[in-house]
C-alpha positions as CSV (number, residue, x, y, z in Angstrom):
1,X,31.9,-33.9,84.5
2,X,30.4,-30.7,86.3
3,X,26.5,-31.3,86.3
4,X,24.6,-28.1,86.7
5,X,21.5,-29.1,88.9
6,X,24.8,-29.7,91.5
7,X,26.2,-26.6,90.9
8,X,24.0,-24.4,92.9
9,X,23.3,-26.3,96.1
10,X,27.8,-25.9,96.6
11,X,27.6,-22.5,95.4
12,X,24.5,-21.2,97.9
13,X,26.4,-23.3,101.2
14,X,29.7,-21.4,100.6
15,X,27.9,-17.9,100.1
16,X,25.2,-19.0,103.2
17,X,29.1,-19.4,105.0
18,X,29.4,-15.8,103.5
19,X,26.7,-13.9,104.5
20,X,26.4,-15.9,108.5
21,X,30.0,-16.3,109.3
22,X,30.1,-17.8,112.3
23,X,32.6,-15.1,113.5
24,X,33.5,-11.9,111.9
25,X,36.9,-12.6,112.3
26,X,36.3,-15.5,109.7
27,X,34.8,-13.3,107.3
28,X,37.8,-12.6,105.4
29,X,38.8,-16.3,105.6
30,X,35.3,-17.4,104.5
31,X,35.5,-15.2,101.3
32,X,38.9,-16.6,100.6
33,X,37.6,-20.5,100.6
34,X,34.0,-19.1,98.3
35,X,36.7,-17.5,96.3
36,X,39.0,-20.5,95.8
37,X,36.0,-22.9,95.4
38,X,34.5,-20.8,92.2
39,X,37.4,-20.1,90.7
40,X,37.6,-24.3,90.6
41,X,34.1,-24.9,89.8
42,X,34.7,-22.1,87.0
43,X,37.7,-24.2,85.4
44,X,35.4,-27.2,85.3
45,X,32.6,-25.7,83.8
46,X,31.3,-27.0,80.3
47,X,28.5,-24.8,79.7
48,X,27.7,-21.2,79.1
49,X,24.4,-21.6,81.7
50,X,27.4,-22.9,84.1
51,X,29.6,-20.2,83.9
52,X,26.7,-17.5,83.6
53,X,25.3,-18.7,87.6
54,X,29.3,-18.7,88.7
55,X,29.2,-15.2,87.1
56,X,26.5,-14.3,88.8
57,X,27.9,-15.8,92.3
58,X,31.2,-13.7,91.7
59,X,29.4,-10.2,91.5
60,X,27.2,-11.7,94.2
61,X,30.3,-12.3,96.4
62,X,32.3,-9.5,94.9
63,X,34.9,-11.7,93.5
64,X,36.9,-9.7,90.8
65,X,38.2,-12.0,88.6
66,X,38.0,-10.8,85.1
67,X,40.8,-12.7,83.1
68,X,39.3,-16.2,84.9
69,X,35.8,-15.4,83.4
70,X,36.8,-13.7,80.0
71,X,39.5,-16.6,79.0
72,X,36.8,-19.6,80.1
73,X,34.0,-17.3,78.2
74,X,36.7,-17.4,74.9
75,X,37.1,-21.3,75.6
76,X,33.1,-21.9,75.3
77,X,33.3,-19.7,71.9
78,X,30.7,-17.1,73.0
79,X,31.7,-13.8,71.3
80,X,28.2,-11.9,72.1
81,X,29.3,-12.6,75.8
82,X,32.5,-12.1,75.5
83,X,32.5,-9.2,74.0
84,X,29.7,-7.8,76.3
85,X,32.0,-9.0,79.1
86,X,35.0,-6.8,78.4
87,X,33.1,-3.7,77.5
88,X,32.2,-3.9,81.5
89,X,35.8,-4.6,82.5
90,X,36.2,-0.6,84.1
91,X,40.4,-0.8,83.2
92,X,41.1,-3.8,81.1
93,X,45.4,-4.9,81.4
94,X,47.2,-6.5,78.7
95,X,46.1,-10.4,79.5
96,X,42.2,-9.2,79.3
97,X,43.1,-7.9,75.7
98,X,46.0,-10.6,75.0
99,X,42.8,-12.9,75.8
100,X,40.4,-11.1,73.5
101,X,43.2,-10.8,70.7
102,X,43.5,-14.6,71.3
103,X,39.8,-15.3,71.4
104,X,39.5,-13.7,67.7
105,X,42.3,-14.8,66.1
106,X,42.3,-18.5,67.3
107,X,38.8,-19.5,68.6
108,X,36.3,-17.1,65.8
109,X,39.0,-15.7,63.1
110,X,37.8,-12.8,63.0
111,X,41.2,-11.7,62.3
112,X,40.5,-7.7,60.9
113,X,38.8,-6.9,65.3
114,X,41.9,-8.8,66.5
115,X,44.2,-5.8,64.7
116,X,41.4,-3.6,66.2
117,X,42.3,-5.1,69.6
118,X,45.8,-5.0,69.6
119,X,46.3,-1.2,68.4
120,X,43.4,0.0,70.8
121,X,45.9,-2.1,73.7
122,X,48.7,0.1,72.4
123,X,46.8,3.2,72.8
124,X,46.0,2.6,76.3
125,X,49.9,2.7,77.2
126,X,49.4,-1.1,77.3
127,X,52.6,-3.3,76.2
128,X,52.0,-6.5,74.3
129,X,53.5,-9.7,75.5
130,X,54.6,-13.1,74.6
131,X,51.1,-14.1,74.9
132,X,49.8,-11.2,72.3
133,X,52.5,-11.2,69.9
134,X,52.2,-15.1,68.8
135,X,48.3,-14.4,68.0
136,X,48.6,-10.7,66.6
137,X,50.6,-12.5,63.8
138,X,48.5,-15.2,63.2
139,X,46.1,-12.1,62.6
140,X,48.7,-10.6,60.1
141,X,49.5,-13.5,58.4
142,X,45.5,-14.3,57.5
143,X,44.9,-10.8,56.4
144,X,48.3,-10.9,54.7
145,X,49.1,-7.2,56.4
146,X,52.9,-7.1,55.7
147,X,53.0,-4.0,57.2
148,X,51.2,-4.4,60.1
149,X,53.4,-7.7,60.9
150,X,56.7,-5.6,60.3
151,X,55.2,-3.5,62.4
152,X,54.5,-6.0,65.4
153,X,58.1,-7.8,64.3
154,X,60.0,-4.3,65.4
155,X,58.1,-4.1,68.7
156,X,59.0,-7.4,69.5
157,X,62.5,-6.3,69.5
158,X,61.7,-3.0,71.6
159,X,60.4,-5.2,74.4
160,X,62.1,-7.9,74.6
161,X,60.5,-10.9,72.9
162,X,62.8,-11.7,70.1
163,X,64.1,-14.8,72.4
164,X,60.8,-15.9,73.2
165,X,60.2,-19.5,71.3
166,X,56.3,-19.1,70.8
167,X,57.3,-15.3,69.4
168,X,59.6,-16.5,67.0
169,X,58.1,-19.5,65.7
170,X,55.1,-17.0,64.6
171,X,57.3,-15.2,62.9
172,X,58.3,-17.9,60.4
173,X,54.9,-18.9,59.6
174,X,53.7,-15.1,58.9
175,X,56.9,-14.5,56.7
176,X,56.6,-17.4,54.7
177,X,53.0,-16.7,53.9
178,X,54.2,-13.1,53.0
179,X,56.7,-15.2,50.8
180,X,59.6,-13.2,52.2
181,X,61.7,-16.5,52.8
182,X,64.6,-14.7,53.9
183,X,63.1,-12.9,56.9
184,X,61.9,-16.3,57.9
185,X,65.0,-18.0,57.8
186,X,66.7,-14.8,59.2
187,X,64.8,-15.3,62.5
188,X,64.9,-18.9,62.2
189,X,68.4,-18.9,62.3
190,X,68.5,-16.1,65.1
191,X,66.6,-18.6,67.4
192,X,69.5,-19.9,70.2
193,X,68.0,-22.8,71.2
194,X,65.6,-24.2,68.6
195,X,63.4,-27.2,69.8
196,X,60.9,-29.6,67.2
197,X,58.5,-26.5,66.8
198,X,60.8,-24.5,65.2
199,X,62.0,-26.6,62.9
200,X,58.7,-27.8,62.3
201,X,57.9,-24.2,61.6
202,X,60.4,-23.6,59.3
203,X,60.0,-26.9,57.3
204,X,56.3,-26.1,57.0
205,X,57.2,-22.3,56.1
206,X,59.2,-23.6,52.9
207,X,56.2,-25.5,52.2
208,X,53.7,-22.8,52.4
209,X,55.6,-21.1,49.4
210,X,56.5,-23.9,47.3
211,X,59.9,-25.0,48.2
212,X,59.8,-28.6,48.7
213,X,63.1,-29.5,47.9
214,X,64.2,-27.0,50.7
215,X,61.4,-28.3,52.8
216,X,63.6,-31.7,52.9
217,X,66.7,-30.1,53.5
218,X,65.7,-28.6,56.3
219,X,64.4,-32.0,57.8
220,X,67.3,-33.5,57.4
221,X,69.5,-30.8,59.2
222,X,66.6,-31.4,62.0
223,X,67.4,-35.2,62.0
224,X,71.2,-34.2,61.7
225,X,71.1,-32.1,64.7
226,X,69.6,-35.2,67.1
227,X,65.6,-34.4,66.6
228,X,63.6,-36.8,65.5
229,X,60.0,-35.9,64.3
230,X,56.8,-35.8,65.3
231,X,53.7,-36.2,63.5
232,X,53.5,-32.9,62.2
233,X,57.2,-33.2,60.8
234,X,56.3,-36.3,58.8
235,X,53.2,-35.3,57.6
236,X,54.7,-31.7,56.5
237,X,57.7,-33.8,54.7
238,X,55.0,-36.1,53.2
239,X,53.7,-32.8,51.4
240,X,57.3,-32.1,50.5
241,X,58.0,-35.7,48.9
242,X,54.4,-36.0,47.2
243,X,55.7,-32.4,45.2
244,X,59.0,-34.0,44.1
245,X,58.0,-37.3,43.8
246,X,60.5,-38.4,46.1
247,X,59.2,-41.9,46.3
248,X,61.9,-43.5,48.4
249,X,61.7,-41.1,51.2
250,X,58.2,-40.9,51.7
251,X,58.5,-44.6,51.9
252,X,61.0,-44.6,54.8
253,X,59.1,-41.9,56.4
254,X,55.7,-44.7,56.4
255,X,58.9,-47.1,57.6
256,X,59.9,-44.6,60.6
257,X,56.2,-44.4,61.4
258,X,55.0,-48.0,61.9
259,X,58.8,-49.1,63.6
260,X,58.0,-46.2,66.3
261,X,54.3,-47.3,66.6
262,X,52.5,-44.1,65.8
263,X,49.0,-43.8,65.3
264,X,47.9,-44.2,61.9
265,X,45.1,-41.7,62.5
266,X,43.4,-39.2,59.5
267,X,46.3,-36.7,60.0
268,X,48.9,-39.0,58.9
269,X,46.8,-41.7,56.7
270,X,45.6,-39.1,54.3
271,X,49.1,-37.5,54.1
272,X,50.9,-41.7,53.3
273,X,48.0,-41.7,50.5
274,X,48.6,-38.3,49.1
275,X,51.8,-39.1,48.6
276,X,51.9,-42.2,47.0
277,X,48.9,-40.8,44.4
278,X,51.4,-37.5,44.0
279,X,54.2,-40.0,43.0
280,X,52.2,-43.1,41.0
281,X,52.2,-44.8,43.7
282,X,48.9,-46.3,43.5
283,X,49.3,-49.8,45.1
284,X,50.8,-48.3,48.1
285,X,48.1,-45.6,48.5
286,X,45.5,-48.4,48.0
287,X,47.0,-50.5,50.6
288,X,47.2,-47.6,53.3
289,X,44.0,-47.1,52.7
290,X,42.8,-50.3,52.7
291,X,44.8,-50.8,56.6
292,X,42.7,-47.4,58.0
293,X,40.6,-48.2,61.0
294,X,38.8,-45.8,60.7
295,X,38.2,-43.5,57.2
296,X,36.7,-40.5,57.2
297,X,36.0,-38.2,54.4
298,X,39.7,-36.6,54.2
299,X,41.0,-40.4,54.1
300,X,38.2,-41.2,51.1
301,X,39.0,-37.4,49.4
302,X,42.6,-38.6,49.7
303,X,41.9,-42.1,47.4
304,X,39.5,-40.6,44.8
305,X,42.4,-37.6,44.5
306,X,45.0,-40.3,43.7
307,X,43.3,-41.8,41.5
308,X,41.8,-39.2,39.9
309,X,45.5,-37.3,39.2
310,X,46.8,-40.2,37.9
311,X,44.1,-40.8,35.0
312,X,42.5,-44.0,36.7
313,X,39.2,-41.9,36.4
314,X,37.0,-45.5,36.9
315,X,38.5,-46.5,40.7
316,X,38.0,-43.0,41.6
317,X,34.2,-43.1,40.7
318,X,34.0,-46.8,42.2
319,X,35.9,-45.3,45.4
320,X,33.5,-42.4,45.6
321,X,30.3,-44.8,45.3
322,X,32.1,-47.0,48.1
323,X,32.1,-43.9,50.3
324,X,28.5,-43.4,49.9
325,X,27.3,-46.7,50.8
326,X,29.1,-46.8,53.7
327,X,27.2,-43.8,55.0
328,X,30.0,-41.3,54.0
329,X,28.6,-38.1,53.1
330,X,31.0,-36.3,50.2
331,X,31.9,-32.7,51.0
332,X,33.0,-30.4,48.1
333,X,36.7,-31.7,47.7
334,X,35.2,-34.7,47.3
335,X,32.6,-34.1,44.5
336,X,35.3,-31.5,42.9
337,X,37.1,-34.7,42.8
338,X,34.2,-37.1,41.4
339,X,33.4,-34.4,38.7
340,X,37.2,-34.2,37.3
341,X,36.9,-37.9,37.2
342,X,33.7,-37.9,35.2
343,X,35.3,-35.4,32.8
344,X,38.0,-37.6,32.3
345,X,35.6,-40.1,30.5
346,X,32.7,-38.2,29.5
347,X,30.6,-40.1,32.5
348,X,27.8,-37.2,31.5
349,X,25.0,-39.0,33.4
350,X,27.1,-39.5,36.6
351,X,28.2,-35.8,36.3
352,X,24.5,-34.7,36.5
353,X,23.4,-37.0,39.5
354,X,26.8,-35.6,41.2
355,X,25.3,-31.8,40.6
356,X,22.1,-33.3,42.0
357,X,23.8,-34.3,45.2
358,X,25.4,-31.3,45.3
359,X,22.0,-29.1,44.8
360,X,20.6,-31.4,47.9
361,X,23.7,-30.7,50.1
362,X,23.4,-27.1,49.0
363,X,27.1,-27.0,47.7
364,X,26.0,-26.3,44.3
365,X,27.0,-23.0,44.6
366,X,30.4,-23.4,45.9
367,X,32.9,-22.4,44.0
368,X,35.2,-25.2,43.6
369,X,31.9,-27.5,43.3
370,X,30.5,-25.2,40.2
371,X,33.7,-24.9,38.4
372,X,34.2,-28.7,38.1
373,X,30.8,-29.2,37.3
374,X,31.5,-26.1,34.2
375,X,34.3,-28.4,33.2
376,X,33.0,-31.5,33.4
377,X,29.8,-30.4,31.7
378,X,32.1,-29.1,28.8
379,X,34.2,-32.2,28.6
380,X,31.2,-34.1,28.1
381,X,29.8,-31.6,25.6
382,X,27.1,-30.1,27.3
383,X,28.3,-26.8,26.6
384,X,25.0,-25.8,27.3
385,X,24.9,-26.5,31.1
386,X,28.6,-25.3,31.7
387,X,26.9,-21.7,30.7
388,X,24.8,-22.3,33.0
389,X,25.9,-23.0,36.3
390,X,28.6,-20.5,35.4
391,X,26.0,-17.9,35.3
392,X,24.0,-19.2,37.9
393,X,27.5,-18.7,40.4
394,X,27.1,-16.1,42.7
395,X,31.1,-15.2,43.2
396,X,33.5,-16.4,40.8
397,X,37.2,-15.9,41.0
398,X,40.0,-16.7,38.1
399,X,39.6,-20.7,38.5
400,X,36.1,-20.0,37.3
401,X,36.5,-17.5,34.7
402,X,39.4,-19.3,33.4
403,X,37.1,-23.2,33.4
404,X,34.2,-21.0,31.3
405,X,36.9,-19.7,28.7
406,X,38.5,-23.3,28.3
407,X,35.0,-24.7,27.9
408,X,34.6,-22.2,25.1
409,X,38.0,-22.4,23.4
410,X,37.3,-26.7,23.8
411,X,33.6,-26.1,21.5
412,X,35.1,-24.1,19.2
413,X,33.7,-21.0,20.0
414,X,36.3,-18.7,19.8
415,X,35.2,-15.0,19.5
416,X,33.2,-16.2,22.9
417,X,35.8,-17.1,24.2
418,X,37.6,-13.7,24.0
419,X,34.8,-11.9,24.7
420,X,34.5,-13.7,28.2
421,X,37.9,-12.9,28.5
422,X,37.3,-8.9,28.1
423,X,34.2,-9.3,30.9
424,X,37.1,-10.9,33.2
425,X,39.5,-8.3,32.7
426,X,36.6,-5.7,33.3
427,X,35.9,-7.7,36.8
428,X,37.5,-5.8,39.0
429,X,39.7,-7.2,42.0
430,X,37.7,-9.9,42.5
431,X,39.6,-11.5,39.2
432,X,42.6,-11.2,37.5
433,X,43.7,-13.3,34.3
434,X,46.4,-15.4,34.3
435,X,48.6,-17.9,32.7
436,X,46.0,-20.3,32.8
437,X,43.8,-17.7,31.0
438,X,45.8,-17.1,28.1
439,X,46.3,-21.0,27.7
440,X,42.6,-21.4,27.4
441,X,42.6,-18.3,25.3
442,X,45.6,-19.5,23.0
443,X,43.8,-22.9,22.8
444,X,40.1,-20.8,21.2
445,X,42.7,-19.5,18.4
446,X,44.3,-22.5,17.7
447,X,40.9,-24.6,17.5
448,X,39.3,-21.3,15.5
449,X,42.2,-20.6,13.2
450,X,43.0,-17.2,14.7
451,X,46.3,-16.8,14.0
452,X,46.7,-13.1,14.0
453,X,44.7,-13.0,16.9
454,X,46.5,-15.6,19.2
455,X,49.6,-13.6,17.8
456,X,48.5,-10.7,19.4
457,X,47.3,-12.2,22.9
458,X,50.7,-14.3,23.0
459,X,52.1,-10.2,23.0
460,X,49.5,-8.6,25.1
461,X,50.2,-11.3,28.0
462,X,53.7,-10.3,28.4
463,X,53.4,-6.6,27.6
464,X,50.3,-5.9,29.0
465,X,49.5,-8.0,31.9
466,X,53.6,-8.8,32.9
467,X,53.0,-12.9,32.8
468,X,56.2,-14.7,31.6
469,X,55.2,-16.7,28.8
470,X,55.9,-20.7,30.1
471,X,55.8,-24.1,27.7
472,X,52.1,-24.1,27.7
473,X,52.1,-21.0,25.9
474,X,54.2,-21.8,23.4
475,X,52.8,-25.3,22.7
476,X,49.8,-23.4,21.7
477,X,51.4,-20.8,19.8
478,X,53.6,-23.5,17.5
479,X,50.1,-25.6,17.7
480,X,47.9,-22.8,15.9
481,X,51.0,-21.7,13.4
482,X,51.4,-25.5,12.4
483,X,47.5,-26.1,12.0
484,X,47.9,-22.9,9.3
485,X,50.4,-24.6,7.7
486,X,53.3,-22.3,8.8
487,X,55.6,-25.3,9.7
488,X,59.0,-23.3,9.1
489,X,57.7,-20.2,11.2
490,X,56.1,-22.9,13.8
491,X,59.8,-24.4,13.4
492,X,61.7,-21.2,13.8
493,X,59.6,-20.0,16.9
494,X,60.8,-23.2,18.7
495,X,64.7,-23.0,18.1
496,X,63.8,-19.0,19.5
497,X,62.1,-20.9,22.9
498,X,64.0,-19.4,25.9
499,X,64.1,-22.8,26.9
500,X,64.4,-26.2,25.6
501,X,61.5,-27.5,23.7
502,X,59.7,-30.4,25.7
503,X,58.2,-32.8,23.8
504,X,54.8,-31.8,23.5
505,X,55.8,-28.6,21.6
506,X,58.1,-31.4,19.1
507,X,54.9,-34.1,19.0
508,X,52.4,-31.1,18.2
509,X,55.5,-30.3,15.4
510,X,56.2,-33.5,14.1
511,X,52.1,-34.3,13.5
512,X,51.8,-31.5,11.7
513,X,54.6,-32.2,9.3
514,X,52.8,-35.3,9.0
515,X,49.6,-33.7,8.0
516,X,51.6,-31.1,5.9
517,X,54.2,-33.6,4.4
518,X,56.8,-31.5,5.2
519,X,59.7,-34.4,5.5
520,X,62.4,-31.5,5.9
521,X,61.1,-30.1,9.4
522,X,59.7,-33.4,10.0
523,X,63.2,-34.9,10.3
524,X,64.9,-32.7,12.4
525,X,61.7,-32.6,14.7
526,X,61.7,-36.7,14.7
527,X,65.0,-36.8,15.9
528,X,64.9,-34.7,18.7
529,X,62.1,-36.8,19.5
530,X,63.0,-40.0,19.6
531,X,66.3,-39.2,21.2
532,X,64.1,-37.1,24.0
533,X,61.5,-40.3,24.1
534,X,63.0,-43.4,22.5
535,X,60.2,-45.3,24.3
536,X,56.9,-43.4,23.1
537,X,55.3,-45.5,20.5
538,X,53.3,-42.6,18.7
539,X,56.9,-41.2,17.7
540,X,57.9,-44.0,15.5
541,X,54.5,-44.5,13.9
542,X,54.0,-40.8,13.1
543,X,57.6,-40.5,11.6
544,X,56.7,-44.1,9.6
545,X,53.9,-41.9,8.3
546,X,56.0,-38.7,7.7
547,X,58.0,-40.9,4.7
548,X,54.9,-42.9,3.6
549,X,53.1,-39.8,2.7
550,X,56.1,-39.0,0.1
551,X,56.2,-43.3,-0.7
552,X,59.8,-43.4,0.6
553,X,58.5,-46.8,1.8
554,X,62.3,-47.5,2.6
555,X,62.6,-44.9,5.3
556,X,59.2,-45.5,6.3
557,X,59.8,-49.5,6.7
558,X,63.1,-48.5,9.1
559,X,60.9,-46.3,11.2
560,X,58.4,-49.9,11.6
561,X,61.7,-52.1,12.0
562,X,63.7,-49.3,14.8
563,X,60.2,-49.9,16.9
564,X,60.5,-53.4,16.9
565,X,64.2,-53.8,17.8
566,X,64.0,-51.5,20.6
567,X,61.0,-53.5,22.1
568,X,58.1,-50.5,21.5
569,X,55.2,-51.6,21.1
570,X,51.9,-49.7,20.5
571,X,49.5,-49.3,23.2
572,X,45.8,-49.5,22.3
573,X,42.7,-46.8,22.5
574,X,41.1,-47.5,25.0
575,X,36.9,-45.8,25.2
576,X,34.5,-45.8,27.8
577,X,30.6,-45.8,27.4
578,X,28.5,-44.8,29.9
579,X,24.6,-46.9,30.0
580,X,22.3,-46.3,32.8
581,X,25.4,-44.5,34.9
582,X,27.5,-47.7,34.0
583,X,30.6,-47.2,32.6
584,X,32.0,-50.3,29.9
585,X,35.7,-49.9,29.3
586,X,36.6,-51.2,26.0
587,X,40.1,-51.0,23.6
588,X,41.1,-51.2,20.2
589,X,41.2,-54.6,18.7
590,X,38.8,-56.1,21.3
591,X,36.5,-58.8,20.7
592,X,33.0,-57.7,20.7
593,X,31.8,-61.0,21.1
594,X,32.5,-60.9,24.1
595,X,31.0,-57.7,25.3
596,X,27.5,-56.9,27.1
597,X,24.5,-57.0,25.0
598,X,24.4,-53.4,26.2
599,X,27.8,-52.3,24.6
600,X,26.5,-54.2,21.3
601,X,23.6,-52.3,21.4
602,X,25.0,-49.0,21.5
603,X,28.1,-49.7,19.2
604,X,25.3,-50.7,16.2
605,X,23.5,-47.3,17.2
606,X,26.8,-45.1,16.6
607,X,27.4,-47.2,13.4
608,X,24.3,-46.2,11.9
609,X,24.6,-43.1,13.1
610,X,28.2,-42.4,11.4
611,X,26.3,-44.0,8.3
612,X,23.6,-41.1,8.3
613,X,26.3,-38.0,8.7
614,X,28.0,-39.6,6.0
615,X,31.4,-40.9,7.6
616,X,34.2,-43.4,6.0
617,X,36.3,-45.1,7.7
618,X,39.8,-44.4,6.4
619,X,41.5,-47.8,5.5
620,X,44.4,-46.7,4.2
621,X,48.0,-47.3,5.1
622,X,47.4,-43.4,7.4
């Protein structure tokens, strides 16, 4: 490593050489060896202070060499000095600004001066070059300036980059954030001689907009065509297979991985066990993470995430308390993470030494932080607090609008929740309601009773705000017409679905025959279901139900008997209680005896409790 206190002493002998040549005739010579011998200590500099004193020996020496001192002043990340530098340069060419266009694009993202750059270098006659092109669209694509990237595309044409690999390659990645696919693959396929990059451009382009299944297409043409992948490839088709739950090809890809030796760095460890959580996978997930060297927080974010997707809400908290006794400080994916598992079981206690953490780290404020601490605070029912930190947020954007409205519509309060929604809409552009929006706004009618109301917003989303009504939508809608006791209208609006009723919208049906005793709709609706789910126990209990509220104990007895000949059985509640940021898991038909004292304690305080508020237990056959 270059040490500057032995900088100097090498720079003051060559210019000494410099300024008492031995022979004027060697002057020339001299300058050419000071010259060669900066230019080297310049390429091994590591400091600003460093390169400031070879700076200084240049202009000494009257060494013009701009592009050396700019690109290594872009390499140590000095913008003030950068900057300052290239205001000096009397007629900058196209590599000073390709640098500069580089600099800010790559090195400080300032992507907005980068477009500055590049049109002032077009304005000086200049013409941009493979070296501008690749970073002027990294620039586009972060801005997402369609028409300042179709722009750039046409010029690459006029001179003469369209065969340039680095050009190209650009090109995919810009379109596919743009979501114009077919441009992408229009150059993709225009490429002559494609190498890994561009496929691994175009594979990750599908991904950037969704298309997994396309995403794996494209990887295997790759492999067909005799290219076998790199890390990147893997880790991009990882993605693809955790989205499709392609199980048995994310498990050849770990296969292809270990037989060729890779290293099983953060990269590729986080992507194996975001996979396996994405596809249930959670043995595997466990056991890649359990074989990491080395885990850092994207490798523990990765665990808690897989657990926390696939309901196992207690290993994700016991994951993220592992993390922070091993020194591993959480960042905000990770507490995002911790909170959604918290909700999960109402862990309220844990949820509010979480939002402590996160007031000491000073990521209370984040946005992803504060909206899974809104609706975790309203899953626990501390409607209260959720009001809170959602006021106290000093940007929010739809995810955060639409938490407060679920949080709301989940307590009941219904006319809040709609008037919330009217302060969103009135937001500006830093907001826009969405499908998510009118779920949580669907779900405020149906716990309120609002059926005129959800009526109308179930309109106004389509006609007024142009979003496609999707299966959430109309679980809600046949949810708050059933609750009302409109079972033949909640009936009629299904067999009018555009699509096939799933079986939420038939369970949400078939309960609320139950409650109604409506055995007509009730046994179409059954049958659907248990032909769509002849597993699910709830199905043949509820239709069991459905005849024993009319006494046809005959019917009702088949529906017992069917369950046991096709080997269902019942699965049990399961509860959680949370003492002293403990969490007890307990199920139905348990043994109390052998429970903590603790979990006795509190079960004989909720008993005396329900005594007070005047509850009885149902013993019933329902």
């Amino acid at each position: 490593m270059l040490r500057t206190k032995n900088l100097l002493p090498v720079i003051s002998r060559y210019h000494m050489l410099l300024k008492y040549p031995p022979h004027h005739r060697y002057k020339q010579q001299q300058k050419e060896i000071i010259t060669e011998k900066l230019v080297f200590l310049l390429n091994q500099s590591v400091s600003l202070k460093q390169l400031q004193e070879i700076h200084t020996q240049m202009l000494v020496n009257s060494i013009p060499k701009p592009n050396f001192i700019l690109c290594k002043i872009i390499e140590l990340k000095d913008f003030t000095y950068a900057s300052l530098f290239f205001s000096h340069i009397p007629v900058p060419n196209e590599y000073a600004f390709s640098f500069m266009i580089r600099g800010l694009a790559k090195t400080w993202q300032n992507y907005s001066l980068a477009l500055q750059f590049y049109y002032q270098m077009r304005f000086s006659g200049l013409k941009p070059n493979n070296f501008t092109f690749p970073f002027l669209f990294v620039a586009c694509t972060n801005l997402l300036a369609v028409n300042h990237g179709r722009s750039g595309h046409s010029l690459v044409f006029k001179f003469g980059w369209d065969g340039n690999d680095h050009v190209s390659n650009s090109l995919i990645t810009m379109y596919a954030r743009f979501n114009e696919l077919d441009y992408a693959r229009k150059v993709f396929d225009e490429i002559r001689e494609r190498d890994l990059v561009s496929w691994n451009s175009m594979i990750s382009g599908y991904l950037k907009i969704g298309y997994a299944a396309e995403a794996i297409e494209c990887f295997e043409r790759m492999r067909e065509d005799g290219f076998e992948p790199d890390e990147m490839t893997l880790v991009s088709v990882l993605r693809a297979c955790g989205d499709l739950g392609n199980l048995i090809l994310g498990s050849w890809i770990e296969e292809f991985f270990m037989s060729n030796k890779m290293e099983l760095n953060s990269y590729m460890g986080s992507a194996l066990i975001g996979m396996y959580g994405k596809c249930g996978d959670l043995l595997s997930a466990r056991r890649v993470f359990d074989k990491m060297p080395k885990k850092d927080v994207v490798i523990w974010n990765a665990m808690i995430t897989g657990y926390a997707q696939n309901g196992s809400s207690t290993e994700a908290i016991v994951v993220f308390n592992g993390m922070r006794e091993v020194g591993i400080d959480p960042d905000k994916i990770t507490l995002a993470e911790a909170l959604s598992a918290c909700a999960s079981f109402g862990a309220l206690d844990l949820g509010k030494r979480i939002e402590t953490y996160a007031f000491q780290r000073g990521l209370q404020h984040d946005i992803y932080v504060a909206t899974a601490l809104i609706d975790m605070y309203a899953k626990c029912g501390s409607l209260d607090n959720a009001r809170r930190v959602f006021k106290e947020m000093p940007q929010k954007n739809e995810v955060s609008w639409n938490a407060m409205i679920s949080a709301l519509a989940f307590h009941g309060r219904a006319q809040e929740a709609l008037l919330l929604f009217k302060c969103m809409s009135e937001a500006g552009e830093t907001a826009h309601p969405n499908d998510i929006t009118f779920v949580g706004l669907l779900s405020a009618c149906v716990h309120a009773g609002l059926v005129d109301e959800g009526r109308q917003i179930f309109h106004v989303m389509s006609s007024s705000f142009g979003l496609i009504p999707k299966i959430e939508h109309y679980s809600c809608m046949v949810d708050l017409m059933a609750r009302a006791g409109h079972i033949y209208e909640a009936w009629d609006f299904v067999a009018e679905m555009p699509g096939k009723p799933d079986e939420v919208v038939l369970g949400i049906l078939l309960c609320a025959c139950q409650k109604r005793r409506n055995v007509d709709v009730g046994e179409w609706v059954m049958q659907l279901l248990l032909d769509m789910e002849p597993s699910n126990s709830g199905n043949y209990i509820i239709s069991s139900k459905i005849y024993a509220n009319v006494k046809n104990w005959d019917e009702s007895a088949k529906m017992r008997v069917l369950m046991r000949e096709k080997g269902v059985s019942k699965t049990p509640g399961c509860s959680w209680i949370e003492i002293d940021a403990q969490l007890y898991e307990f199920h139905a038909g348990s043994n109390l005896d052998t429970q903590p004292r603790e979990m006795l304690e509190v079960f004989g305080l909720l008993n005396e409790e329900m005594k007070i508020e005047g509850y009885t237990p149902k013993v019933d056959y329902l």
